[in-house]
N, C-alpha and C positions, 0 to 999 in steps of 0.2 A: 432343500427348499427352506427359503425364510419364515420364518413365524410372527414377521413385521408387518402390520396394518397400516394403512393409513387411517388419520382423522375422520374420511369424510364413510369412511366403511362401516363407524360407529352409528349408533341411534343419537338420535336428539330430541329437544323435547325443547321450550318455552317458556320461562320462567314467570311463573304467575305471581308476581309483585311487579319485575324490571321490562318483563316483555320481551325480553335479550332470549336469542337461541343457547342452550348451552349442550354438549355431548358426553354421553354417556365417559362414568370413572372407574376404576379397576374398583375403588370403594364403594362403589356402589352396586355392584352386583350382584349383590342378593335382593337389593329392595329398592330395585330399577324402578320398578312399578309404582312406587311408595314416592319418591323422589318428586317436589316438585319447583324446588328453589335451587337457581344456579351458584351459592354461595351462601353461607351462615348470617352474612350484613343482611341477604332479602328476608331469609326463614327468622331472625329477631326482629322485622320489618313487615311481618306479613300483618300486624294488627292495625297496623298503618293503612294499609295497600286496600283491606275490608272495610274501614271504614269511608273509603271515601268514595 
């Protein structure tokens, strides 16, 4: 048996700056939970996204 997932098998979640879906990353699996920007550009961007 393969041990190959597909994409859509993963969790996802909503990126609360861009609004974009994005899916769960091997890097992220410990602080899945924690996780709420789909890229470094939103999470330097989130003071932006609060303010407005």
């Amino acid at each position: 048996m393969s041990k190959i997932r597909k994409k859509s098998d993963f969790p996802s979640k909503v990126c609360a700056t861009c609004g974009r879906p994005f899916v769960w990353r091997k890097k992220w699996e410990k602080v899945w939970d924690e996780v709420r920007y789909c890229s470094d550009r939103w999470r330097s961007d989130k003071r932006k996204a609060s303010a407005s």
